[in-house]
C-alpha positions as CSV (number, residue, x, y, z in Angstrom):
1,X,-60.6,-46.9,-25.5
2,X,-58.9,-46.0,-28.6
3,X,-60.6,-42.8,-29.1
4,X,-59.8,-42.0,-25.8
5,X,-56.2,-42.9,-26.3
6,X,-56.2,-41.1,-29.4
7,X,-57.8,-37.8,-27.8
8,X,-54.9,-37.6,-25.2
9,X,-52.6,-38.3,-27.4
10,X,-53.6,-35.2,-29.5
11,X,-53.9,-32.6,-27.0
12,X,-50.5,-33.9,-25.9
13,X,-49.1,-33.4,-29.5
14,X,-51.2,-30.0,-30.1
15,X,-52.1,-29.0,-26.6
16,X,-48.9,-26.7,-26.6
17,X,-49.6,-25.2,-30.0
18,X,-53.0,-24.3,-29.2
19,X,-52.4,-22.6,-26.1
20,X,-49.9,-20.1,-27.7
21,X,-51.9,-19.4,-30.6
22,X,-54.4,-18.5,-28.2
23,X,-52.4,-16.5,-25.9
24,X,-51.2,-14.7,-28.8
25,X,-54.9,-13.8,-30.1
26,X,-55.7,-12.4,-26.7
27,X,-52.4,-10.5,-26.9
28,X,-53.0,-8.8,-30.2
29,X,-56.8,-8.5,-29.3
30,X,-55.5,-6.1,-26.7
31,X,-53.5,-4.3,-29.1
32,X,-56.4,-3.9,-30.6
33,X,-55.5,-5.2,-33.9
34,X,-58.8,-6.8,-34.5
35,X,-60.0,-3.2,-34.3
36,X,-61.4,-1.8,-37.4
37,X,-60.4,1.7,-35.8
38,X,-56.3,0.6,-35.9
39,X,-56.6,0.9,-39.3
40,X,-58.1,3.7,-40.4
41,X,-56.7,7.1,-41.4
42,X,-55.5,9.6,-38.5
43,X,-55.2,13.3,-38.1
44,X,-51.6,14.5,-37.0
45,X,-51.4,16.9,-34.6
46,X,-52.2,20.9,-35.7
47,X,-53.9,19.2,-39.2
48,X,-57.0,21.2,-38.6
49,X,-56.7,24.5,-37.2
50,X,-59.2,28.0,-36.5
51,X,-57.0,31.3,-38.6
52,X,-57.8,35.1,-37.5
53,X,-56.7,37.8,-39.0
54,X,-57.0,41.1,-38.4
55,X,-57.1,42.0,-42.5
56,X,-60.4,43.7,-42.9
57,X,-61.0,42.1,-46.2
58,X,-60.7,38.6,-44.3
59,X,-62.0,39.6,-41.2
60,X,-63.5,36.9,-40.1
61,X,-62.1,33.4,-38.7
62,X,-61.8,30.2,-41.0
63,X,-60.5,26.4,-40.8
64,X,-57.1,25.8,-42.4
65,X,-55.6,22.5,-42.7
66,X,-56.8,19.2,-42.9
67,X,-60.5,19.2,-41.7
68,X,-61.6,16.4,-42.7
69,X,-62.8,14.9,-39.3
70,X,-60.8,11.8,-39.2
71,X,-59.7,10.3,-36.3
72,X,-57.4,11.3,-34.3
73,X,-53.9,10.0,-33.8
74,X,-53.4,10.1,-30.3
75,X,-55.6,10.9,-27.0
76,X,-54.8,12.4,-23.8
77,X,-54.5,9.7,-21.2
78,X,-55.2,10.8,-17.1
79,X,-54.5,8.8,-14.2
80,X,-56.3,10.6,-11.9
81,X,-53.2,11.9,-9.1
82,X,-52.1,14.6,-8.2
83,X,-50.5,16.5,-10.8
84,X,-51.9,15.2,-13.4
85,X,-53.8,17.7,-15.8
86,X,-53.6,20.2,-18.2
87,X,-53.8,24.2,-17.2
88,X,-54.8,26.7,-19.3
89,X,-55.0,30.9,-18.5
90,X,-58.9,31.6,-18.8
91,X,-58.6,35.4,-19.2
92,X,-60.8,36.0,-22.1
93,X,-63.2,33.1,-20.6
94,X,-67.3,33.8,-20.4
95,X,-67.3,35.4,-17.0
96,X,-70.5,36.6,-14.6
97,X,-73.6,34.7,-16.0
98,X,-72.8,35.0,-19.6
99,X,-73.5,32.0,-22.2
100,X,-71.0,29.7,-22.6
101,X,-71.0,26.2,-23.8
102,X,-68.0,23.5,-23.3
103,X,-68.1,20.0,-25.2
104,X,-65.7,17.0,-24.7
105,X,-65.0,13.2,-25.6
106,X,-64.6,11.8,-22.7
107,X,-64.5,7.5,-21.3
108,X,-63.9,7.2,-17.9
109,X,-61.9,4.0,-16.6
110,X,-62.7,4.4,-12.9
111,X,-65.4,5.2,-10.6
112,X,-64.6,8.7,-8.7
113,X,-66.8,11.1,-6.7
114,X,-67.0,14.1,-9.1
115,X,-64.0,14.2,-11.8
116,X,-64.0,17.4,-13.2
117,X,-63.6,17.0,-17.6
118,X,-63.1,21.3,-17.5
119,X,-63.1,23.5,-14.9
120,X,-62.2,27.4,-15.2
121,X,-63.2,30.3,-12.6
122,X,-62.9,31.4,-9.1
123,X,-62.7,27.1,-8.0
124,X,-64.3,27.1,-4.5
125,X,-66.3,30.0,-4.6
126,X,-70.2,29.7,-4.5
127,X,-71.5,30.4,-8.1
128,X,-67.9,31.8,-9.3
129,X,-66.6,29.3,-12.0
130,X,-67.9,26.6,-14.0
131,X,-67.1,22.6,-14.3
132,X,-68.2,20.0,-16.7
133,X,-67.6,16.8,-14.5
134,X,-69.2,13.4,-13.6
135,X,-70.8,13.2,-10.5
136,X,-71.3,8.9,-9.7
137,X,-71.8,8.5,-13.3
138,X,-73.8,11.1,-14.1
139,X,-73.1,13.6,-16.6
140,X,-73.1,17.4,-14.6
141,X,-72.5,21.1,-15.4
142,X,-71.9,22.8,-12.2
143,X,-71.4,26.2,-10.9
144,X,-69.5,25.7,-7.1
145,X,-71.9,23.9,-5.0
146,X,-74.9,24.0,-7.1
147,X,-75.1,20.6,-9.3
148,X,-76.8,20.3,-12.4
149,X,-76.9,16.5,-12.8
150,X,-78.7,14.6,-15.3
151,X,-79.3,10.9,-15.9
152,X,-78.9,8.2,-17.5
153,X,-75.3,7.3,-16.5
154,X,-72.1,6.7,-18.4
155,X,-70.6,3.6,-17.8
156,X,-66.5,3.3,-17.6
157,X,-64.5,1.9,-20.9
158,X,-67.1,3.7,-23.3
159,X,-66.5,7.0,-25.0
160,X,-69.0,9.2,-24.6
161,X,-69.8,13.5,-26.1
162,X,-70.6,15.4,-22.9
163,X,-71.2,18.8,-22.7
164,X,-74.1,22.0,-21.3
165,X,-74.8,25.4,-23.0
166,X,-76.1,28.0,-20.6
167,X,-77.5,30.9,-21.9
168,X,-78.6,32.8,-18.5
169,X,-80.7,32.7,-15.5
170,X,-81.0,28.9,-13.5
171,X,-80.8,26.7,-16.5
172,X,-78.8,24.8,-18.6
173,X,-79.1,22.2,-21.2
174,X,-76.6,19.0,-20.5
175,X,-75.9,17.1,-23.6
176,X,-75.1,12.7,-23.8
177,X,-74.0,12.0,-27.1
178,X,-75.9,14.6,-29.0
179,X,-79.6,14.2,-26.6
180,X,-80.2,17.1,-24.6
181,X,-81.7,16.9,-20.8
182,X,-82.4,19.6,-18.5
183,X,-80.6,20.5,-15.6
184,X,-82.1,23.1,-13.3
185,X,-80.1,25.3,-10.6
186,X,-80.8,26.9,-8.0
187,X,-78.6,29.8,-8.2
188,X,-77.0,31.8,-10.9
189,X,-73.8,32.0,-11.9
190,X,-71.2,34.4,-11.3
191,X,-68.0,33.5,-12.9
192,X,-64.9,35.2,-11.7
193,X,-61.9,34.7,-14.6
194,X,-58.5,35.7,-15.3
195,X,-57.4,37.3,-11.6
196,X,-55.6,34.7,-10.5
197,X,-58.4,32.0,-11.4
198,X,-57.0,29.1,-14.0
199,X,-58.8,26.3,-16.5
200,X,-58.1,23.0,-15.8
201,X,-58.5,20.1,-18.1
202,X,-58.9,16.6,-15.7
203,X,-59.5,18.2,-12.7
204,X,-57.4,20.2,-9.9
205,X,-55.9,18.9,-7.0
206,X,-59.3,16.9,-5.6
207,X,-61.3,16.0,-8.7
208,X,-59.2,14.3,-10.9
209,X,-60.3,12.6,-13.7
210,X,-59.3,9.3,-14.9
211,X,-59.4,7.8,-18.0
212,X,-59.2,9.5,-21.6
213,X,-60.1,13.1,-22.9
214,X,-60.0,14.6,-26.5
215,X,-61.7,17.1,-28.6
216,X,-62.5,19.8,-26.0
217,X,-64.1,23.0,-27.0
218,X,-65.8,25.7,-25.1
219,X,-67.8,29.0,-26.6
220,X,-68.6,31.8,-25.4
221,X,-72.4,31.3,-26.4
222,X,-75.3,29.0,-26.0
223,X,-75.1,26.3,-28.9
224,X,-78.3,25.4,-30.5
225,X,-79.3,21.9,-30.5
226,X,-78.6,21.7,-34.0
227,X,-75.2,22.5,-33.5
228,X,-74.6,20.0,-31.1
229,X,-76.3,17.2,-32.8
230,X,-73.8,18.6,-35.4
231,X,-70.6,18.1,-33.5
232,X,-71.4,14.9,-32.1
233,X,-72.1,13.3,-35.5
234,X,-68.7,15.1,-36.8
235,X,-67.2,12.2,-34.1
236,X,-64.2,12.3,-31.9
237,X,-62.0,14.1,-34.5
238,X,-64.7,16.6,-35.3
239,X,-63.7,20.5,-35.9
240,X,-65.4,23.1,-34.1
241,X,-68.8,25.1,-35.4
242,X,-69.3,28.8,-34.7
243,X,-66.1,29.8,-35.1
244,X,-66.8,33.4,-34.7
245,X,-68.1,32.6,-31.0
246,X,-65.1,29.8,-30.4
247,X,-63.1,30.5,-27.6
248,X,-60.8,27.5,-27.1
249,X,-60.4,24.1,-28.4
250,X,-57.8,21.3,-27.8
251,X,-57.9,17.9,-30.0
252,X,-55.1,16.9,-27.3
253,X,-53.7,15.0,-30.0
254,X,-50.4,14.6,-29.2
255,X,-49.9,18.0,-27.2
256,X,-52.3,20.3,-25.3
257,X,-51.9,23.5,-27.7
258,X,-55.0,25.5,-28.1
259,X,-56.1,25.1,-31.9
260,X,-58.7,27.9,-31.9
261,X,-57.0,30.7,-33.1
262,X,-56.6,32.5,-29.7
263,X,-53.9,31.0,-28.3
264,X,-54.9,29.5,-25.2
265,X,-52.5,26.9,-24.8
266,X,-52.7,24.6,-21.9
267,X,-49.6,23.4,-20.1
268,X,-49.5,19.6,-19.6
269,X,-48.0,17.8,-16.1
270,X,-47.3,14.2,-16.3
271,X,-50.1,13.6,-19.1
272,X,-49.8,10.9,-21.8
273,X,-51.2,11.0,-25.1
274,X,-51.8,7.3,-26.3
275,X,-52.6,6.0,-29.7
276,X,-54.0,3.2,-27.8
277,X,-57.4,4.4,-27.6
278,X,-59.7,2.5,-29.7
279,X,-61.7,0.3,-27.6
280,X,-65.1,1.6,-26.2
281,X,-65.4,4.0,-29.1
282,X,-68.3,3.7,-31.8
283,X,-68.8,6.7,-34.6
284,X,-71.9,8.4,-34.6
């Protein structure tokens, strides 16, 4: 009976004092404070960027800056409505069925039909543009109407490196964190660009993506494997390869400027970029 007595009479005293230490763990868990990531050093915005010059004794492109791969500060953040994505001119684009290759980081926070990561092209026209989008989990590259879908899936709340090369005729190669899988179409591509056509990151007006994007980059050539496996181990903060072949690439740290050199900058609507970002992420 005393023990019992005694029992009460301590979760009386304490009972209080436990409960807000606890509360206050799970609130600076979700701060993510007991993330190993909060801590370690971040990339400003523009740190790392592509230079071109037109100089013929340094005619070739070169990274300036701080390329050192480190995590970035912040992360663009999508709710999936309307009106919430980032547009981009995609003029000098891959058009017809020439090679192209687009990469992202990408973790999704809700289940959606098809959210598109990147679109560019004639959007709605059979064959004529070009998406990298998840279609019920699975990771596609897509000309209009003519899915290339491969498993396994990608669940929501985990980052994730997505991305296809195509270098001609019915295939492409879809990539999951650095593994490659085949995805076979039935048609191929002809990619209308830069008449009146736009690049979308998260989506246009009935794919929109929601959750978190950084680190997108597309070429206009068919990246080996090797490169690939390259970028992926590089991480989420990783600089481009192939710089000579490099057509656009936004960290979306902070802002949605094009860091490639050729100044395809993307105009933001209603998009946040978070610091908040940690959780579901693991380095290569």
């Amino acid at each position: 009976m005393r023990r019992s007595q005694s029992a009460i009479e301590y979760l009386t005293t304490y009972g209080w004092a436990i409960l807000i230490i606890g509360i206050a763990a799970a609130v600076l868990y979700s701060l993510n404070l007991f993330n190993p990531y909060t801590y370690a050093p971040k990339a400003s915005a523009g740190s790392c960027f592509v230079v071109r010059t037109n100089l013929s004794e340094y005619n070739f492109p070169y990274l300036s800056g701080a390329c050192t791969n480190e995590l970035p500060q912040y992360v663009a953040q999508l709710n999936g409505y309307t009106d919430y994505d980032i547009s981009i001119s995609d003029s000098n684009f891959p058009s017809s069925d020439s090679p192209v290759s687009i990469f992202a980081w990408v973790k999704t926070t809700q289940n959606t039909v098809f959210p598109f990561v990147f679109n560019y092209g004639a959007y709605g026209e059979v064959e004529e543009d070009w998406i990298l989008g998840i279609y019920n989990g699975q990771v596609c590259s897509d000309s209009w109407g003519d899915h290339r879908c491969v498993s396994p899936f990608v669940a929501n709340g985990t980052w994730n490196f997505i991305g296809f090369t195509y270098s001609g005729g019915t295939n492409t190669i879809v990539y999951i964190n650095g593994i490659s899988y085949v995805g076979v179409g039935s048609g191929v591509p002809n990619v209308q660009v830069g008449s009146g056509t736009i690049a979308n990151i998260g989506g246009d007006q009935n794919n929109l993506f929601t959750g978190y994007i950084a680190d997108v980059q597309i070429y206009n050539t068919s990246l080996s494997s090797n490169d690939v496996q390259t970028l992926y181990q590089e991480g989420i903060g990783g600089a481009p390869i192939d710089l000579n072949n490099l057509v656009g690439w936004w960290p979306l740290n902070g802002n949605p400027k094009d860091y490639s050199g050729n100044g395809n900058n993307g105009a933001a609507t209603n998009v946040i970029y978070t610091s908040n970002w940690y959780n579901g992420y693991s380095a290569p």
